[in-house]
C-alpha positions as CSV (number, residue, x, y, z in Angstrom):
1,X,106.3,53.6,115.6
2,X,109.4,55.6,116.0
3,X,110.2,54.9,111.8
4,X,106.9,56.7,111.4
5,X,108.1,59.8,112.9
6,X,111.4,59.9,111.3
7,X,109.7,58.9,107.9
8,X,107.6,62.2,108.4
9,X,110.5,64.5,110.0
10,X,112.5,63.7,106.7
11,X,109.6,64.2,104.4
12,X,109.2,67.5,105.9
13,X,112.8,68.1,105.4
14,X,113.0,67.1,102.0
15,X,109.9,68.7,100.6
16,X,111.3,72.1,100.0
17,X,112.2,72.7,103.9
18,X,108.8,72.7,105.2
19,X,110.6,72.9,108.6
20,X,114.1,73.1,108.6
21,X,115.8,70.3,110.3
22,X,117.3,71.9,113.6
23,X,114.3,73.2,114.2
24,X,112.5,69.8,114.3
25,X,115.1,68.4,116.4
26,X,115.1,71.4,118.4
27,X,110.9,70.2,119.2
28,X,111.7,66.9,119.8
29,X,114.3,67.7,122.3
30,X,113.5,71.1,124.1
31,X,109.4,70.4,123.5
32,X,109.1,66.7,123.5
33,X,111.8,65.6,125.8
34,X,113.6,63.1,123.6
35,X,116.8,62.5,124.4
36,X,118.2,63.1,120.6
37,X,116.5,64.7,117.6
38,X,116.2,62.6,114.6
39,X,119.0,64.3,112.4
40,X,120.8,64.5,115.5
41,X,120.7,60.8,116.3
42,X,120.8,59.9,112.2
43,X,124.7,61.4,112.2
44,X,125.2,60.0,115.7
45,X,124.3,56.3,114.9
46,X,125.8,56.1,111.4
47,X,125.2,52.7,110.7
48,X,121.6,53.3,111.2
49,X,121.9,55.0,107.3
50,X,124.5,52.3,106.1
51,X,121.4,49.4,108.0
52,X,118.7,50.9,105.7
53,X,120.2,51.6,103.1
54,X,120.9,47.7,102.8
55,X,117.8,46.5,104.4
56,X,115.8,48.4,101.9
57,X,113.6,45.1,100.7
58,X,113.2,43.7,104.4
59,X,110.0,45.8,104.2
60,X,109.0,43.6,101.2
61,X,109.6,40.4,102.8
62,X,107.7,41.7,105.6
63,X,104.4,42.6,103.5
64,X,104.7,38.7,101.9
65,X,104.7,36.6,105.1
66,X,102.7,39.1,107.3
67,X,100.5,41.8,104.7
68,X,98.1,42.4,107.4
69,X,100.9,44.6,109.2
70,X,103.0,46.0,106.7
71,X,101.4,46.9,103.0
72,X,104.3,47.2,100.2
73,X,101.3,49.2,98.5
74,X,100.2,51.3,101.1
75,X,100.5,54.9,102.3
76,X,103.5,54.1,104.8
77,X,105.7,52.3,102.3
78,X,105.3,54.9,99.8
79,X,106.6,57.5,101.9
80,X,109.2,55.4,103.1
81,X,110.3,54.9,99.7
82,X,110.6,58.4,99.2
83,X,112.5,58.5,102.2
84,X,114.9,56.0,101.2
85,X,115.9,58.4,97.8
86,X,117.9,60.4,100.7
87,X,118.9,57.5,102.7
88,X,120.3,56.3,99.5
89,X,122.1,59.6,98.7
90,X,123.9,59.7,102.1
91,X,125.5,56.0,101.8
92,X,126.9,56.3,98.5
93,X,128.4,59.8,99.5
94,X,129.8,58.1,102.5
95,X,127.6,60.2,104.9
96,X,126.7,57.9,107.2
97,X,127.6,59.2,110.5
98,X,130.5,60.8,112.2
99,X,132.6,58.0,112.3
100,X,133.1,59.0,108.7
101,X,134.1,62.8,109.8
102,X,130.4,63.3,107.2
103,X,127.7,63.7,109.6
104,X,124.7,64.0,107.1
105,X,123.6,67.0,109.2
106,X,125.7,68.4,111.7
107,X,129.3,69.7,111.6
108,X,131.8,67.5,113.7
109,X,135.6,68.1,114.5
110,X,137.0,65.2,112.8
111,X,136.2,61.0,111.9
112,X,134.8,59.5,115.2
113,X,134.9,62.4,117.1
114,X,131.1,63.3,118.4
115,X,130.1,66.7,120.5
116,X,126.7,67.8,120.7
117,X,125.3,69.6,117.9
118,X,124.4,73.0,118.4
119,X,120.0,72.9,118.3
120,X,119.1,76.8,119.3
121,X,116.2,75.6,121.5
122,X,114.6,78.9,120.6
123,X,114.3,76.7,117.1
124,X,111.4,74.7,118.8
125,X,108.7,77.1,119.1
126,X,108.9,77.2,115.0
127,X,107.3,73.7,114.5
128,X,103.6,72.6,115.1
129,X,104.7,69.6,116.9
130,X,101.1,67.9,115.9
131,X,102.9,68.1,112.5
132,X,105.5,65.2,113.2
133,X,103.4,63.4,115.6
134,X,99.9,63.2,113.5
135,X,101.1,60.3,111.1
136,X,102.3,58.4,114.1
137,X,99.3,58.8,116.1
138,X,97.2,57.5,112.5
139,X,99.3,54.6,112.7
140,X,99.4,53.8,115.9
141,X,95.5,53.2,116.2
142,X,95.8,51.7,113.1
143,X,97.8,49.2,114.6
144,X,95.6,48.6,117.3
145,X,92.7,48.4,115.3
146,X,94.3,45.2,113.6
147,X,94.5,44.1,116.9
148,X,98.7,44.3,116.8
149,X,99.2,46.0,119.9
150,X,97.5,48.3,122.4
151,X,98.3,52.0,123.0
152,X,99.5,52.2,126.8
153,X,100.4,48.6,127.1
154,X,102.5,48.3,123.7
155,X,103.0,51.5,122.0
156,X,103.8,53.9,125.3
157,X,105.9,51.1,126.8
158,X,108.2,50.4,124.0
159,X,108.9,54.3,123.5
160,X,109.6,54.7,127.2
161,X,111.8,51.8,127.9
162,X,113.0,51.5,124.2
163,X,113.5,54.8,123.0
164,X,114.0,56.8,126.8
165,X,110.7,58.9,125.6
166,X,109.7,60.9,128.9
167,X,105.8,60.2,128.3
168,X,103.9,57.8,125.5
169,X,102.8,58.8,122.4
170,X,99.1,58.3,124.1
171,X,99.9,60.3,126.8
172,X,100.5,62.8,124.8
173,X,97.7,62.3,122.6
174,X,95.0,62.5,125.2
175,X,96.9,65.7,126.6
176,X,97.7,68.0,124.7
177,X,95.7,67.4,121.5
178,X,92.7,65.6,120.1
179,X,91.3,62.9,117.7
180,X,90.0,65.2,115.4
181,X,93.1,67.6,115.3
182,X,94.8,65.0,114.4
183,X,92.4,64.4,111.3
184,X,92.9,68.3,110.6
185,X,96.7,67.8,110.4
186,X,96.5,65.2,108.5
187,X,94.4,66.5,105.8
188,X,96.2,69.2,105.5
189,X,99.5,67.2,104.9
190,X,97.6,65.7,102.5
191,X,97.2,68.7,100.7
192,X,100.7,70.3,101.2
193,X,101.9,66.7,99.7
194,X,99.4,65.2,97.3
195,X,101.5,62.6,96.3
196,X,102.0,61.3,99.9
197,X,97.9,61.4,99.9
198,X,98.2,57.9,101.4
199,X,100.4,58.3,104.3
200,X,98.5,61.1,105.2
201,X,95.2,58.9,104.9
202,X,93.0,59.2,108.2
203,X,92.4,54.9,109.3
204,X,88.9,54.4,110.2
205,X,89.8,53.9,114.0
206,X,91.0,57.5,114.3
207,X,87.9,58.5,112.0
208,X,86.0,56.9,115.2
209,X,87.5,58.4,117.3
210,X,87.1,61.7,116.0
211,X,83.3,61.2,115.4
């Protein structure tokens, strides 16, 4: 669930600075309460672009043994692949983290040498955090629909204990916004990025949901 977000946060980023990319980590941080922002934790892993870069037809292999979870033709792996036209970018300029000395976002002192960047958490209050979140809350009960996983049990567990979120993606969801603002966010995606129509397709659970 957590590719779904970064899929989205660099989508945003790359269509024309929708939101400029401090401020988006600045939300997740300061707004969210994630430990890292996603460009932040991009330069700060490295091999995370150098791992995608070369893992780029795992997603492939994935939709041949198991297409009832992962659809090489769908909405998701279109935007990923979109996605991956920076990802590429970054490895062959050797960008790929500061163990280079080229963060792909942040300035750092020299190769291997990491300090925090500097996120104005002022930034935060520029992004409609509903924005990065919707496509991850459309795929989430996707999921669940298919009978994959379940919201609290699954999805809020692994971003807790995996990712050292501060609340689930469903906790937040019930709290702070609802089904069918989620289906207004993500028709209006839609229309901000026609081409990414699919990504930004409502699934029929949420459509319930909202009803």
């Amino acid at each position: 669930m957590f590719g779904v977000l970064s899929t989205q946060v660099f989508i945003l980023y790359m269509r024309g600075g929708i939101y400029d990319y401090r401020a988006m980590d600045s939300a997740l941080i300061y707004r969210l309460g994630l430990p890292m922002g996603v460009f932040a934790l991009t330069d700060f892993t490295g091999g995370g672009i150098k791992l995608s870069y070369e893992s780029r037809n795992l997603f492939e292999e994935i939709d041949r043994v198991a297409p009832e979870t992962e659809s090489s033709k769908g909405g998701l792996a279109k935007a990923r692949t979109f996605v991956f036209s920076l990802i590429e970018k970054m490895y062959r300029e050797g960008r790929i983290g500061i163990r280079t000395g080229k963060g792909g976002f942040y300035e750092y002192p020299e190769p291997g040498r990491w300090v925090r960047p500097d996120i104005p958490r002022e930034l935060a209050d520029r992004v409609n955090l509903l924005d990065l979140l919707a496509p991850m809350v459309n795929e989430s009960l996707r999921m669940e629909r298919l009978g994959i996983c379940t919201r609290g049990g699954d999805i809020d567990k692994a971003l807790k204990l995996g990712y050292n979120w501060p609340k689930g993606l469903f906790e937040i969801y019930g709290r702070d916004f609802t089904a069918t603002d989620v289906v207004n966010t993500l028709r209006r995606m839609s229309d901000l990025i026609p081409d990414l129509r699919e990504f930004y397709e409502p699934d029929p659970a949420l459509l319930n949901e909202a009803k």
